[in-house]
C-alpha positions in Angstrom: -4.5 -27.8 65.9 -3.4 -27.9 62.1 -1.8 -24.3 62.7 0.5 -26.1 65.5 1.5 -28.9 63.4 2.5 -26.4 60.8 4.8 -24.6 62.7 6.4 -27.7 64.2 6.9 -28.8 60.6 8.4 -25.6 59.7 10.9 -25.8 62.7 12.1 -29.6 62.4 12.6 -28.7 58.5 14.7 -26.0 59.1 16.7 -27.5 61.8 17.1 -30.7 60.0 15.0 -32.6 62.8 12.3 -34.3 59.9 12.7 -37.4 58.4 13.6 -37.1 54.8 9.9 -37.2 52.9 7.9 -36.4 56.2 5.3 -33.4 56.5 6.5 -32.7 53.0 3.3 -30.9 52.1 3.4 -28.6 55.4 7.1 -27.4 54.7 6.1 -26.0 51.7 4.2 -23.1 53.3 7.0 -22.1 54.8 9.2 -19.4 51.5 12.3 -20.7 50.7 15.5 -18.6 51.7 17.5 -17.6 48.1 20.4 -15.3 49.7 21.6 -16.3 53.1 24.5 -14.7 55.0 26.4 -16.6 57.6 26.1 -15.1 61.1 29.9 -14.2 62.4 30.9 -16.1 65.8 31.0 -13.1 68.4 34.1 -12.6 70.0 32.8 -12.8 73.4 31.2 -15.9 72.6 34.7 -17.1 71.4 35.8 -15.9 74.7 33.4 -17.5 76.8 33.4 -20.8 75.0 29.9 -20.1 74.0 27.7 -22.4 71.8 24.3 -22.7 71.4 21.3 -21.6 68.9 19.0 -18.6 68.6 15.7 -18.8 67.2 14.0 -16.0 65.5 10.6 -15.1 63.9 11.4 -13.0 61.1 8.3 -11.3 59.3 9.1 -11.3 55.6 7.9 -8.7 53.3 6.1 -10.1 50.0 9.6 -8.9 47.8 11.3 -11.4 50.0 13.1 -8.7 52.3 12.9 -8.8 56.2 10.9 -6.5 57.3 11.1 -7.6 61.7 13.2 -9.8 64.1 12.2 -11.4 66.8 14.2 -13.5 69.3 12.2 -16.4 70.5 15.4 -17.6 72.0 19.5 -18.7 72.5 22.2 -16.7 74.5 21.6 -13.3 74.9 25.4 -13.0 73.6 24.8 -14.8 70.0 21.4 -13.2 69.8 22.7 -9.7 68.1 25.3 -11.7 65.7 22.0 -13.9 65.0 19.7 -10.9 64.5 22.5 -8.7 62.2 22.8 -11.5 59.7 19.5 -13.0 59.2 18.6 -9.3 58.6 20.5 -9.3 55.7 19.0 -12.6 54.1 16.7 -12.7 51.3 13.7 -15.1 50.8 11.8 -16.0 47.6 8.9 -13.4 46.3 5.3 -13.7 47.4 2.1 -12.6 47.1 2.2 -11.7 50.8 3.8 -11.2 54.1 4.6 -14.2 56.1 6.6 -15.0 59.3 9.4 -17.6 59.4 10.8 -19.4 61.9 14.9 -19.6 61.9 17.5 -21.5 63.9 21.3 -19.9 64.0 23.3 -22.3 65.4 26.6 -21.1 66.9 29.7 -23.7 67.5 32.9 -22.7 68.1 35.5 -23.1 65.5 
């Protein structure tokens, strides 16, 4: 059960869902991201009026590089834009390999 709660901490903190203070202690498992690259709005999306989010589990290696992607879900369309830039993120150094949870959110300009 406390594995679940985790990983619902972890996704409301990174999507800005938790109240400021709240599950404090279980966000702090989660590695912090130090270089971050924004994702480009994908001409077809632009095209289709597409907005939305994509959520990926990226397995970060322990020199903070990603290592996997893995679309847990979003628009098939924003899903490669998503994918191409998180790839090129880096997180904090560890000790040891850990998977993240991310949310790219997509809005038209």
């Amino acid at each position: 059960m406390g594995g679940w709660l985790l990983f619902g901490a972890v996704v409301c903190t990174l999507s800005g869902l938790l109240p400021e203070g709240w599950g404090a202690e279980q966000a702090e498992a989660a590695r912090k991201v130090v270089q971050r690259t924004a994702a480009p709005y994908p001409e077809l999306a632009r095209s289709m009026a597409l907005q939305g989010v994509v959520k990926l589990e990226v397995v970060v290696s322990p020199d903070g590089s990603v290592k996997d992607v893995q679309i847990k879900g979003g628009h098939p369309v924003l899903s490669q834009a998503a994918i191409n830039s998180v790839r090129r993120w880096k997180w904090e150094a560890s000790a040891h390999e850990s998977h993240e949870i991310v949310e790219v959110k997509f809005m038209p300009e």
